[in-house]
C-alpha positions, 0 to 999 in steps of 0.5 A, spaced: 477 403 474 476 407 467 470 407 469 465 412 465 458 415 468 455 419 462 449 424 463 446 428 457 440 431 456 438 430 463 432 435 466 431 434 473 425 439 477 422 439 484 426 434 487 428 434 494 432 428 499 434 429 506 441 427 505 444 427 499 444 428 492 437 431 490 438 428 482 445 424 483 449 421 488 455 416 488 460 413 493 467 411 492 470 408 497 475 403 498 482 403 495 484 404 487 476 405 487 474 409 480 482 410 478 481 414 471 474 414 471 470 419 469 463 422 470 461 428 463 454 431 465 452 436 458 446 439 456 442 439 462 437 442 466 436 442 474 431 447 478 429 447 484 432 441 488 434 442 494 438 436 500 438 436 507 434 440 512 438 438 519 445 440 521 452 437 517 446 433 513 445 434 505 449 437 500 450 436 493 444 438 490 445 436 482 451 431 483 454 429 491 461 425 490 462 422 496 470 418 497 472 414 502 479 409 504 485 410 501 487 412 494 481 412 490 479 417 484 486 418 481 486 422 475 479 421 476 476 427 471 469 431 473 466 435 466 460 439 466 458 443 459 453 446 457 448 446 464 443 451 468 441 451 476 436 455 477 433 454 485 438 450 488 439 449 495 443 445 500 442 449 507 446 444 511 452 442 507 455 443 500 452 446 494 449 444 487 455 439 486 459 437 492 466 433 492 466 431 499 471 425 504 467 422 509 472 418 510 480 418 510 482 418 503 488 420 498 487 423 491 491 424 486 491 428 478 483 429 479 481 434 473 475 438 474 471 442 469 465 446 468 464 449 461 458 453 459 454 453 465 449 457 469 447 457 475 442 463 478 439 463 487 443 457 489 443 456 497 449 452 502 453 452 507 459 454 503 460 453 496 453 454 493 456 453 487 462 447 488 464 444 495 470 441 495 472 439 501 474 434 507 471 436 514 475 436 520 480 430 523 478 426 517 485 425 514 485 427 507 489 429 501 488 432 494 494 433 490 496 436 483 488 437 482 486 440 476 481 445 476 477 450 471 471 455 469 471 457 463 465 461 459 460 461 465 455 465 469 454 464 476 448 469 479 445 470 486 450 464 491 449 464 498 453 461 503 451 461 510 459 460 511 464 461 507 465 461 500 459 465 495 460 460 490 466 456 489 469 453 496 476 449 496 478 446 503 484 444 506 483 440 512 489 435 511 497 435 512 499 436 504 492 437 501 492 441 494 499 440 493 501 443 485 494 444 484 492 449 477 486 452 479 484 456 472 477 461 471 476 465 465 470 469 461 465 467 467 462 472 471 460 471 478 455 477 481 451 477 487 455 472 491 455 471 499 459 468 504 454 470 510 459 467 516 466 467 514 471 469 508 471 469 500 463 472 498 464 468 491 470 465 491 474 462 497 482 457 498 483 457 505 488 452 508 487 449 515 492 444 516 500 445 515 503 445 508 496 445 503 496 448 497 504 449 496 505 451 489 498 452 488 497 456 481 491 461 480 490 464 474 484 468 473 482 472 466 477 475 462 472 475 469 467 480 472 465 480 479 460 484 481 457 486 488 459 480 491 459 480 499 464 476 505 462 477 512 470 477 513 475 477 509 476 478 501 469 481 498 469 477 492 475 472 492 479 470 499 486 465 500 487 465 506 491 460 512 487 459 519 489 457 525 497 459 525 498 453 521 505 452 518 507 452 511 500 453 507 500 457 501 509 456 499 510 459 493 503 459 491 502 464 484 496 469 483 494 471 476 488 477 475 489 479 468 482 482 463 478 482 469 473 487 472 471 487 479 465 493 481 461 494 488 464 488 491 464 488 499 467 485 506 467 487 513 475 486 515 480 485 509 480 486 502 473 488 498 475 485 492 481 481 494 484 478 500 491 474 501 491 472 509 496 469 511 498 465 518 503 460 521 510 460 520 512 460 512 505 461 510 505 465 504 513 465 504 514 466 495 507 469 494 507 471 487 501 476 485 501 479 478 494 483 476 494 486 469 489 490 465 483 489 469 478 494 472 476 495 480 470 499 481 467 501 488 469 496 492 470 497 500 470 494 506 464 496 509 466 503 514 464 502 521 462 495 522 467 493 527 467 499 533 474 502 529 481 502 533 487 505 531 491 500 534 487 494 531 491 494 525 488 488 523 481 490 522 477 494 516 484 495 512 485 495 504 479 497 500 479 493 494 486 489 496 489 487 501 495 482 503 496 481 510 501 475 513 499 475 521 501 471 526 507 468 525 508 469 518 514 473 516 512 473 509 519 472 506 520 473 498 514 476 497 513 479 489 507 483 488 505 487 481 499 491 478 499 493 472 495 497 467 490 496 472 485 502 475 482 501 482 477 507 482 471 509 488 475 505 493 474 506 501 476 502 508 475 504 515 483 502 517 489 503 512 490 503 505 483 506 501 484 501 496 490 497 497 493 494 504 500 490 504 501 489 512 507 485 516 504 483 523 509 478 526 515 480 531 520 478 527 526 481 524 525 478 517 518 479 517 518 481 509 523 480 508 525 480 500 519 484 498 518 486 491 513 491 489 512 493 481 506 498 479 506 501 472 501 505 468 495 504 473 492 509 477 488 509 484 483 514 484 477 516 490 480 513 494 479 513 502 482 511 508 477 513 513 481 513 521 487 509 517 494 511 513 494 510 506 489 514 503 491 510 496 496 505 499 498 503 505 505 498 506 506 497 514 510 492 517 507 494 525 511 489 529 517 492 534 523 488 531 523 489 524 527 493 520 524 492 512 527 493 506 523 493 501 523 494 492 518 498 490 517 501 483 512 505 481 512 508 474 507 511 470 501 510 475 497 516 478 494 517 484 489 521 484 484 525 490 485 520 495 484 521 503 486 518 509 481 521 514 485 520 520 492 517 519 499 519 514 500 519 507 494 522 504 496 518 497 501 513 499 504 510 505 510 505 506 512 505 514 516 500 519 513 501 526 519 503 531 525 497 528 529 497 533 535 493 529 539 494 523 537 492 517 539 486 513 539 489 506 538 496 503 532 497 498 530 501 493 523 506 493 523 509 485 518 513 483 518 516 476 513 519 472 507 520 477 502 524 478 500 526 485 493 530 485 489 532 490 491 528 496 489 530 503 491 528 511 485 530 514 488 527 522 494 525 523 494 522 530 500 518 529 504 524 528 507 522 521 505 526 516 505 527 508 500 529 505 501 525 499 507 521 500 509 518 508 515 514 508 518 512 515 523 508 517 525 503 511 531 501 509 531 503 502 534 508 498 528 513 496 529 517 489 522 520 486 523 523 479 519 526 473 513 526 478 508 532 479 505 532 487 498 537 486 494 540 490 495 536 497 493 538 505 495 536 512 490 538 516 492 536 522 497 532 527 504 533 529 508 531 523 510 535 518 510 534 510 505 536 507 507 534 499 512 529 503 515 527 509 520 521 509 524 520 516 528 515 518 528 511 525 531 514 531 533 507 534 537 505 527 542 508 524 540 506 516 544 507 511 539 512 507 539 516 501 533 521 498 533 523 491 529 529 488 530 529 481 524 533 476 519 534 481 514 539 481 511 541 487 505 545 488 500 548 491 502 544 498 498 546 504 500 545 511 494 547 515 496 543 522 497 548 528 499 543 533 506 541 528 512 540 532 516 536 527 517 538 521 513 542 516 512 545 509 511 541 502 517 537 503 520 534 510 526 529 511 528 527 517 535 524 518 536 521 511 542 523 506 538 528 501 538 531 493 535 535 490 535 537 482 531 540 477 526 541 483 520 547 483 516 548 489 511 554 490 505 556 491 505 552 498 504 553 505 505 551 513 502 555 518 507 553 522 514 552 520 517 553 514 513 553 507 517 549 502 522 545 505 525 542 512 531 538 513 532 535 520 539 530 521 538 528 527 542 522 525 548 520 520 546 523 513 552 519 510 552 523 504 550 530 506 546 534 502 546 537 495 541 542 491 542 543 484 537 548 480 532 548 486 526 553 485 522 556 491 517 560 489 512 565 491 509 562 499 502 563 499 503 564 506 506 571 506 507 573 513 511 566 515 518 567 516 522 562 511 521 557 506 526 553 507 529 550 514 535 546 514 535 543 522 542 539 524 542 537 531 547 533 532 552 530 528 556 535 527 562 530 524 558 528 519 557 535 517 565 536 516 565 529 513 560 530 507 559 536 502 553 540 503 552 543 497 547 549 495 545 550 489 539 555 488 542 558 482 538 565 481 531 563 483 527 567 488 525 564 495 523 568 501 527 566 507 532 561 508 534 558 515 540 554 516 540 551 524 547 548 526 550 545 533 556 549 532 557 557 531 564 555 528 559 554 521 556 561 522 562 564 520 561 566 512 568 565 509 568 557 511 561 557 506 566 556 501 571 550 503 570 543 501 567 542 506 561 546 507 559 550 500 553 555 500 551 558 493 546 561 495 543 568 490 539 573 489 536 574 483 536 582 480 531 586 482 531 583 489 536 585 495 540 579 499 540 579 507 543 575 511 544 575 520 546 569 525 543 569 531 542 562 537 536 560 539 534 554 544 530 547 541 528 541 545 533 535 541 527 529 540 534 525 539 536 525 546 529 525 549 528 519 545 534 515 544 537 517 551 531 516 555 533 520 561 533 527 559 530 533 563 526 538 559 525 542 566 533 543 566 537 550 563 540 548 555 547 548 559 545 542 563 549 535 561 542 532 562 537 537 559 533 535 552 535 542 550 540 544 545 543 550 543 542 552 536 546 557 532 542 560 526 545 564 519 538 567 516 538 569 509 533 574 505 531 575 498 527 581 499 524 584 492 526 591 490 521 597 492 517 600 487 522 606 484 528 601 486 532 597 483 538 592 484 542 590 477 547 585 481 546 578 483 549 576 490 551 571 494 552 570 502 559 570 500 559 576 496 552 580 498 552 586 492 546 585 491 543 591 493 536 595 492 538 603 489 535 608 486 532 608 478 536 610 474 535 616 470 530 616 464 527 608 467 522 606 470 522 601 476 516 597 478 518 593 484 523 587 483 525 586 477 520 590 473 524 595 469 522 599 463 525 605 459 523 612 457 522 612 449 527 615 446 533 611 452 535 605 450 538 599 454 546 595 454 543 587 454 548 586 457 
């Protein structure tokens, strides 16, 4: 008891030992042994010192701590200052300094700390800088452990297994419990775990309940070219075995930080939070601000890569995945001011990955996301979604609602090679029951630019932004989308697609307000859903101050496609839209507006038109009932259309029927017939009534003063007039010596 081992001043070269403690090793065991000591180690120096040469035999090359038998070491304090290793190496255990419990042990308030230490070419098991551990079936608990770094540097760290540098393991019920983990000013470069997870840092949880309202904060930290043969590049938490009730309401905190060219094989280049078991990682707060990240990626190809294994290769730079058993409850995540930049993955999420895995209706369930002022640049999802971002929950039964905001945050050349959302994805896979909650998906004052679908096999589309199948309410405003491709794939979208499911009935609304689109290619011959810049599926849309041009589907419309193939609850609404100047000029509409089914919600809820005077080539308005064809009932309360030509253009309009496949009864009856005529109860055709409406620009010599409207169509092209000279559209000039009335 209050005890105190003083080394200061110490050189220790060339020593080796078989078993433990090259230069020092002590033994507390039995209980109340060494309650309040401490040991200070200071302005001292260790090179090559090496343990063990056998399996699970020497670790702790400079200092080992061995503790065994009931509650020894409480409030115990374990200082370090002002230290180098240079060659240490424990290739059978634990590295330079080993905390270990050969028999059953319980510490409490143990406070550990290095300061001012450097370490270079350090060789372990795991930790090859500190191990801090208890091996397996050998009941121990660490609680309220205190643990800090601060001002040090640790360079060319090998572990044969887990945990570059640093490995902290729980192997007992409760173990970690309100422990405080703080590391700052250190730079950690060159680490390695060679078998496992955490290539310079790695928390990891193997029996239920460790490390329950853990705090990790990490500040002012470089890590660079680090390695994790598994998961988590440079730092790795993660839960094994389906073990329940680890990492509850644990807090992460990255801020000032830089992570450059880090790299794992499975989950999460720079980052990996990797959770099993019920309630595992339920209350996980991550908060990282201000800090850089930089060319790190989870190595493409390692793994024989499949679509359908979403587990592997995902999350470039960053990845969150609650797996088996974990339903990821009041989960909050933010990034802030921070930039990930040179970013890639094999699977899903180029530089970041958010993954819900286990069957469960609650699975992520109380999500909140906050990203501001950050950008995510070159980054690529090589056969994956989420060329930028991927937020998935992929079991059957969830139906997700989730609270994300994004303001101020620039996604910038990003790639998903074979999947959906060129830039970002935020996707439930086929939920089958109603949501619990209704959510909200803001984005404001973003900059999408250069964001490409390459294959869309999962047939989900959006070129920049995908989102599918989640119960939140949408609104994107203030926001600029550039310069974005799909180039392959069934599903259209080629700025943004978004689609509600056709299982569930969500009650879902999308809002545009601000929005410049531009440059939107739809380049996928095989699209049967969808198309052009902007394709919205089954939810309540409104848009305002919204400009679309320059864009094009080489299939389906150019600007914008409107399926309702479920309850729109709240219909639509169009405000001050402009639709400029398709690319592609032989296509035969701009716009599409398909209702094919619901024709109840039509009546119920207002469908306003609102293009003011801007210019658009075709717009196609497809309804299950000719009754709405009829041009005097665009003008009720039901129903109103405000479409106009502009002068200078002629308007046209004509109705005609045609005959489409429904994917809402194919899918949601289950017993349809595609080889059975439209008139057949149990085709999976419907019959569609069309009203076509044209602005077609004046020819040369020609003119048209007048604006019109589907309800009034006087705009009409005529002859010049006398003394004038008429260009085409709009273009009007006078013979000197005329004059013109401004009004």
């Amino acid at each position: 008891r209050d005890a105190t081992i003083r080394v200061d001043g110490l050189s220790c070269m060339n020593a080796f030992v078989q078993t433990y403690g090259a230069c020092m090793d002590t033994y507390f065991y039995g209980s109340d042994t060494f309650i309040n000591g401490v040991i200070e180690i200071s302005n001292s120096h260790f090179h090559n010192v090496t343990c063990g040469n056998t399996l699970d035999i020497g670790r702790g090359t400079v200092f080992d701590i061995e503790i065994g038998g009931g509650n020894n070491c409480n409030n115990m304090r374990f200082v370090v200052t002002d230290t180098t290793i240079r060659q240490s190496g424990a290739p059978s255990g634990g590295g330079a300094f080993s905390i270990y419990a050969g028999a059953p042990v319980s510490i409490s308030g143990a406070n550990i700390s290095f300061s001012e230490v450097t370490a270079y070419n350090l060789q372990a098991v795991q930790g090859s800088f500190l191990s801090f551990i208890s091996p397996r079936f050998i009941p121990s608990t660490f609680s309220r452990l205190t643990f800090s770094m601060d001002n040090c540097q640790l360079h060319n760290g090998t572990a044969y297994f887990k945990g570059g540098f640093l490995a902290f393991e729980a192997q007992d019920e409760q173990s970690y419990a309100n422990s405080t983990f703080t590391i700052s000013n250190t730079v950690m470069t060159g680490g390695s775990s060679g078998g496992s997870e955490g290539g310079a840092i790695i928390i990891i949880a193997n029996q239920e309940g460790s490390f329950g309202a853990m705090q990790l904060s990490i500040t002012s930290c470089a890590f660079t070219s680090n390695v994790a043969a598994n998961s988590g590049g440079a730092i790795g938490i993660l839960s094994a075995d389906q073990t329940a009730n680890n990492f509850v309401g644990i807090s992460v905190v990255i801020s000032d930080c830089t992570f450059h060219n880090n790299t794992a094989y499975v989950l999460g280049g720079a980052l990996s939070l990797s959770f099993q078991g019920a309630k595992s990682g339920d209350g996980m707060v991550l908060d990282i601000t201000s800090t850089s990240f930089t060319a790190n990626t989870v190595r493409l190809g390692y793994h024989e890569f499949n679509i359908e294994d979403k587990y592997v290769e995902a999350g470039g730079t960053i990845d969150i995945s609650y797996l088996e058993g974990a339903r990821g409850h009041e989960v909050s995540m933010s990034l802030i001011g921070t930039r990930v930049e040179e970013s890639a993955a094999s699977g899903s999420g180029g530089c970041m990955s958010i993954a819900f895995y286990a069957d469960s209706i609650e699975a992520g369930k109380g999500l909140s996301i906050i990203m501001e002022n950050s950008a995510f640049e070159n980054c690529t999802s090589a056969y994956g979604n989420g060329g930028a971002v991927s937020i998935t929950y992929w079991a059957f039964l969830s139906a997700a609602c989730l609270n994300m905001r994004l303001k101020s945050v620039d996604f910038l050349s990003s790639v998903a090679g074979s999947g959906s959302g060129g830039a970002l994805i935020v996707y439930a896979n086929q939920p089958t029951v109603p949501s619990p909650c209704i959510g909200m998906i803001e984005v404001d004052n973003c900059r999408f630019e250069n964001s490409t679908s390459l294959n869309a096999v999962e047939a989900m589309g959006g070129g920049a932004i995908m989102i599918g199948n989640i119960a939140s309410n949408v609104v994107i405003s203030n926001t600029d989308i550039l310069s974005s491709i799909v180039r392959e794939g069934t599903g259209g979208g080629a700025a943004v697609a978004i689609t509600s499911s056709i299982f569930v009935d969500f009650v879902a609304n999308v809002s545009f307000h601000n929005v410049a689109i531009s440059e939107a290619n739809m380049l996928s011959r095989t699209l049967s859903v969808g198309g052009g810049a902007v394709s919205v599926q089954g939810v309540a849309l409104k848009l305002s101050n919204v400009i679309i041009e320059d864009c094009c589907a080489i299939i389906g419309p150019s600007h914008l496609w409107v399926d309702s193939n479920s309850d729109m609850n709240g219909g639509l609404s169009f405000e001050n839209v402009s639709l400029r100047s398709a690319q592609c000029q032989q296509k035969a509409q701009d716009v599409q507006l398909v209702f094919v089914s619901n024709i109840r919600t039509l009546l119920a809820d207002p469908i306003i038109f609102g293009f003011n005077a801007y210019y658009f080539n075709k717009f196609t308005l497809l309804l299950p009932s000719p009754i709405m064809l009829i041009p005097h009932l665009f003008d009720t309360k039901s129903v109103h259309v405000d479409i106009v030509c502009p002068a200078g253009f002629s308007l046209t309009y004509s109705t005609n029927n045609l005959t489409a496949a429904v994917a809402a009864k194919a899918i949601a009856g289950g017993n349809c017939n595609f080889f059975a005529p439209s008139t057949v109860e149990s085709s999976c055709y419907s019959n569609l009534y069309s009203l076509f409406v044209s602005c077609v620009p004046c020819a040369q010599g020609e003119l048209s003063i007048n604006k019109g409207s589907i309800v009034e169509p006087s705009s009409r092209c005529k002859s010049c007039l006398p003394g004038s000279v008429c260009d085409g559209a709009g273009d009007l000039s006078v013979f000197p010596g005329f004059w013109l009335d401004p009004a």
